[in-house]
N, C-alpha and C positions, 0 to 999 in steps of 0.2 A: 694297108696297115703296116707301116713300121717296125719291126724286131732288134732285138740286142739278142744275143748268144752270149753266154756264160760259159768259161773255163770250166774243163771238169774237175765236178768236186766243190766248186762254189754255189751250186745251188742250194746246198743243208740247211740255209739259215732259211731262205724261204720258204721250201718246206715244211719248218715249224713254225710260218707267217711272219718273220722278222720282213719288216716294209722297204727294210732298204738293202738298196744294190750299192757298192762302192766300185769306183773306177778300174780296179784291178782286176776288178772280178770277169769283167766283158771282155769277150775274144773277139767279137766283132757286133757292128750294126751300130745304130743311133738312132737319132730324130732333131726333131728342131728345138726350143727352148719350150717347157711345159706339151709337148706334145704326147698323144699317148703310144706308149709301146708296148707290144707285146715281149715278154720277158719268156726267154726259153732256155731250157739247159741243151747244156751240147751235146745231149741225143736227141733232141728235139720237142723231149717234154714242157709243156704250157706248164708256167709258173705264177704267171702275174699279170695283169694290165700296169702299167705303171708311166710315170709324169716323168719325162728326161731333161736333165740338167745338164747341158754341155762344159761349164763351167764347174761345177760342184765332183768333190770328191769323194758325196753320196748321189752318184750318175743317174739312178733314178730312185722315186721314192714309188710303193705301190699303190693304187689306188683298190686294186678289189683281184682277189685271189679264186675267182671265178670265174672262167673262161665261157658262161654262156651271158657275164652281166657286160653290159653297153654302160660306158664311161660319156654319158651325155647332159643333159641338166634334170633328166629324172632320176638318176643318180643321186645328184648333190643333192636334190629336193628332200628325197629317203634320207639321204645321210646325217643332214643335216636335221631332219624332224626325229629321228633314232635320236641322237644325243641332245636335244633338249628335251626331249620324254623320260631321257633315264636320268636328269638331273631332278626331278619331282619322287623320285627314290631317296633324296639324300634331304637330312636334315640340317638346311641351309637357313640360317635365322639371319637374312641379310636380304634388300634389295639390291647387292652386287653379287653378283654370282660368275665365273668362266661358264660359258656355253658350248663351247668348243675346244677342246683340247690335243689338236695337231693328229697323230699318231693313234694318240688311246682313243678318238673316235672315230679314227679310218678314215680321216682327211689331213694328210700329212701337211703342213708348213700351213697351217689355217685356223689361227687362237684369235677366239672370241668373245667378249665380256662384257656385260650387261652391266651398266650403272645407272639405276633407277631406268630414267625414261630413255637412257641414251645406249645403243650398242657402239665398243670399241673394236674394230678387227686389225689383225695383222698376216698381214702374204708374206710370207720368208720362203716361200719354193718358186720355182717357175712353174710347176703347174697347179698351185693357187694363185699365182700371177694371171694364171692364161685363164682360168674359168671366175677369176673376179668379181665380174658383174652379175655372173649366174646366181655364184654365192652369193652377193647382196642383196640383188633382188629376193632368193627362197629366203633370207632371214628377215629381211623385213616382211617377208606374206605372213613367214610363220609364228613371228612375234610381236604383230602387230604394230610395232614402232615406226616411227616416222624418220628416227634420225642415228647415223651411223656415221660415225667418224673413224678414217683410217692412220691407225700409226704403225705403217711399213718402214720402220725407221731402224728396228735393229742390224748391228754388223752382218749378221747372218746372210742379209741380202745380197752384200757383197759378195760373199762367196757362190754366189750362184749369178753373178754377173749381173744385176741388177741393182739399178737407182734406189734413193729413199723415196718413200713414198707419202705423207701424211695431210691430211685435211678433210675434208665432208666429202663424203660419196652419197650421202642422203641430207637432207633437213640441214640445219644452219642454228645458227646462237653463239649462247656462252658455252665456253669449256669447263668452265668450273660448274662443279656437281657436287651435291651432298648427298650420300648412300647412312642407311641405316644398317646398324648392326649391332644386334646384342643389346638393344636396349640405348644406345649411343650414336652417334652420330659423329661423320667423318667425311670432311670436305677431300677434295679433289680436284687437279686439271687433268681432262685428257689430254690436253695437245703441248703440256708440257711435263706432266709425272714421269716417272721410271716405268718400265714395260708399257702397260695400256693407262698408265695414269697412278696404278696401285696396286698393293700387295695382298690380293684377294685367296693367295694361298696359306696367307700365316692369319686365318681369320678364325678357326676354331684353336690355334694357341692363344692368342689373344684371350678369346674367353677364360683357355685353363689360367694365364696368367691373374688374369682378373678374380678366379676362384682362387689362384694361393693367394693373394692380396689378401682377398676377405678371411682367410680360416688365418694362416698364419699372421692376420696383422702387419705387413710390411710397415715398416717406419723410414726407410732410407732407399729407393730403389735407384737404380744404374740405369742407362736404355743406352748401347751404346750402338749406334748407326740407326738413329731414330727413324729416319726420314721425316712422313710427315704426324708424327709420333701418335700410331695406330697401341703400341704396347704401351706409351705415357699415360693415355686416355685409360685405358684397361686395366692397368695401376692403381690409377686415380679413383674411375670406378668401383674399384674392390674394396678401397679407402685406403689405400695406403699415404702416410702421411707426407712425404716429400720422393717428388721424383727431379733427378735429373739427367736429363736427355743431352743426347751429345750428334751431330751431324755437321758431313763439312761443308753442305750445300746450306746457303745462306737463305736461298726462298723457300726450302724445305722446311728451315728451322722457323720461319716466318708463318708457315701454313700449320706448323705442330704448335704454334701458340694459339692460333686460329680455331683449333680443332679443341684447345683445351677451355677457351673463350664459349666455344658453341656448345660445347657441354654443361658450363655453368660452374666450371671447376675455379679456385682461389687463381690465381696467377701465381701468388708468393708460395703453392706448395709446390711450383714448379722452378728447376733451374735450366732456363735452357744453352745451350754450348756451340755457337759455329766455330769446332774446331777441329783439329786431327786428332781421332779416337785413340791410334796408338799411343801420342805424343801425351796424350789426355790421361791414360791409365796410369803410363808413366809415371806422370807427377802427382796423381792419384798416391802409388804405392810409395812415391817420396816421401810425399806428404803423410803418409799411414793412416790414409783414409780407408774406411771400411764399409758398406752396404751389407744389408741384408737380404738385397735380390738385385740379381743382374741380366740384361738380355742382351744377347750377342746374336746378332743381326746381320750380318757382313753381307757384301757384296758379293756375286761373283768374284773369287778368288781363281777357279781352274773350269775355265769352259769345256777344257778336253781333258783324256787323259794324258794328252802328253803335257799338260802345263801341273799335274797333279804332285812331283814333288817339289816346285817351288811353293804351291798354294798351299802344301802341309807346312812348310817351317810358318807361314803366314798364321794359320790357323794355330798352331803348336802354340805362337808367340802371345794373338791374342788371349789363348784362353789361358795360359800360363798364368799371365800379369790378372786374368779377370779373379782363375780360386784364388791368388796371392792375395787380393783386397774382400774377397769374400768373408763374411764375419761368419764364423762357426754358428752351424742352425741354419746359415742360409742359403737361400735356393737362383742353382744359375739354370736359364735357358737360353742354350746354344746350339746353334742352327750353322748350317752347311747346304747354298744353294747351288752347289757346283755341281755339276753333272759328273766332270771329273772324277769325283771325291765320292766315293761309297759307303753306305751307314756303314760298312764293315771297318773302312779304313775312318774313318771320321770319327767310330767312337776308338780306336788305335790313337788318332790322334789326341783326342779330349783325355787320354789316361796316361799316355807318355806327357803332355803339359801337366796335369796331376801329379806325377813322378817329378819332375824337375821344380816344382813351387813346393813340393812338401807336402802336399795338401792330400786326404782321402776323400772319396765325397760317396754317397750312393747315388747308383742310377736310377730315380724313381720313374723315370717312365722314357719312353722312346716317344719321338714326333715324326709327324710328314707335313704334306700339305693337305690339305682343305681336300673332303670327296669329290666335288667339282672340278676337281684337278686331278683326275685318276690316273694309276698305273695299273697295264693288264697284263696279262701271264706272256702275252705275247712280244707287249715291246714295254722289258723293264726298265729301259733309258728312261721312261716318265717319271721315275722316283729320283727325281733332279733336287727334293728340297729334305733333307735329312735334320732330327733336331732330337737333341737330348734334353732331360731334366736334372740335374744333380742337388743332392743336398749335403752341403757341406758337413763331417763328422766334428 
């Protein structure tokens, strides 16, 4: 077996179970891509089993912080059956649910999502590269399914020296899928959507949106960075009377008319927008147009912390121009999927834009993502998606 050594003093993070090793921290040893290492401090105390990345400048990730457990396919099998057991804990009112969630289930670089009859997975480590088929195989025994499609397609891979990866590892078909949720219904492609096809983490805001719909009556709502307009529909559902959606992806905006079509909703309470949101809000507050509920949806702005003070003037900007068109009474939800960005500094952000547009607003409530997408006390990097409520004074 393989060892890495740790500088003294870099072992503290392990210690308190943080899964990853960074490059700096190793005084000597390696292994091959995804192979397992034994992780040691440099007095020679066991720390880790963990998956080495020779390219990555998170060197290895851990797989298991027990020195008598074997890193072999009985492993992944447990591992694997733990975190779909602990998602029938959570009250998930959807046939799409994450079944795996990298980190927070103790299978680092290894996100897996259920849509209806179909599993989506993605390998972003080398050592979910290297145990791949184990893992497909224990997911199909243990969810019965037939058909799994892989989209190893984020940059992430890159950084660990590894190709894109995407197409059927199981079963065959269409990629388009229709998932229920909430009572509603929302199409899908896996093999061309964002992440695994969809946004399965903003699925209990959705619903909240849909409850302000209904109690406050929306008349006017905003969606801005619709995709394939999951908050349009939620809207619409709550009765709000006109939504309009705005995206700069033209097939996206194609699939949120699609999704508004499959619901049974008017067409004409919908305006839909293939264009630049900034450019959009812009002419928005030119024009002295005003809503009465807005959602702000943005992209990855700040992957890392080091890209996190160009992605605050980003965030500053949009949410600035969004309270600036807010009509007094109404309510924004504003969201920050950066991992960079910290609810701490994110709500900093939403109240210095506050400050510069004039506006006061209350915070009625904080957001995250969906329980299916968990953060554990161990590795709080999972709280990657931050989301506030405000209501305009």
């Amino acid at each position: 077996m393989k060892s890495i050594r740790l500088r003294e003093g870099k072992e503290r993070s392990l210690l308190r179970r943080h899964p990853w090793v960074f490059d700096g921290a190793i005084a000597k040893g390696g292994g091959d891509a995804g192979e397992t290492v034994r992780v040691e401090s440099h007095d020679d105390q066991f720390l880790g089993w963990a998956a080495y990345s020779p390219s990555s400048k998170i060197r290895a990730r851990v797989w298991s912080f027990d020195e008598a457990e074997r890193i072999d396919a009985s492993f992944f099998i447990a591992r694997i059956d733990r975190a779909i057991r602990a998602r029938s804990h959570f009250d998930i009112q959807s046939d799409g649910c994450r079944l795996i969630h990298g980190e927070s289930d103790g299978l680092p670089g290894v996100v897996v999502d259920r849509y209806a009859d179909t599993l989506v997975a993605q390998f972003s480590s080398c050592g979910a590269e290297r145990w791949k088929s184990v893992i497909v195989e224990a997911l199909l025994a243990q969810t019965g399914l037939t058909r799994l499609y892989e989209r190893s397609d984020a940059s992430v891979r890159s950084l660990e020296g590894l190709p894109e990866a995407t197409g059927w590892l199981a079963g065959q078909g269409e990629t388009g899928i229709t998932i229920s949720e909430h009572g509603w219904k929302l199409s899908l492609d896996v093999a061309e959507g964002h992440k695994t096809g969809f946004y399965l983490d903003q699925r209990d805001s959705r619903r909240k949106f849909a409850d302000h719909a209904r109690r406050l009556q929306f008349q006017n709502v905003l969606n801005c960075y619709c995709y394939t307009g999951g908050f349009t529909v939620a809207a619409l559902a709550g009765g709000a009377a006109h939504v309009t959606s705005i995206d700069s992806s033209g097939p996206a905006i194609e699939l949120a008319k699609a999704n508004v079509a499959l619901n049974g909703f008017d067409a004409a309470r919908t305006t839909m927008l293939d264009a630049d949101v900034n450019a959009s809000l812009r002419q928005f507050h030119k024009e002295g147009r005003t809503f009465d509920a807005i959602v702000l949806d943005p992209p990855k702005f700040a992957p890392t912390v080091a890209h996190s003070e160009r992605a605050a003037r980003a965030y500053k900007d949009i949410n600035r121009i969004a309270l600036s068109i807010l009509a007094p009474g109404g309510v924004l939800f504003t969201y920050s999927c950066s991992g960079g960005i910290s609810a701490d500094l994110f709500h900093k952000i939403v109240a210095s834009a506050g400050i510069d547009a004039g506006v006061d607003a209350f915070i009625t409530e904080r957001l995250g993502g969906a329980p299916d997408h968990p953060m554990t006390v161990n590795f709080p990097e999972g709280e990657y998606l931050k989301g506030l409520v405000l209501l305009r004074k």
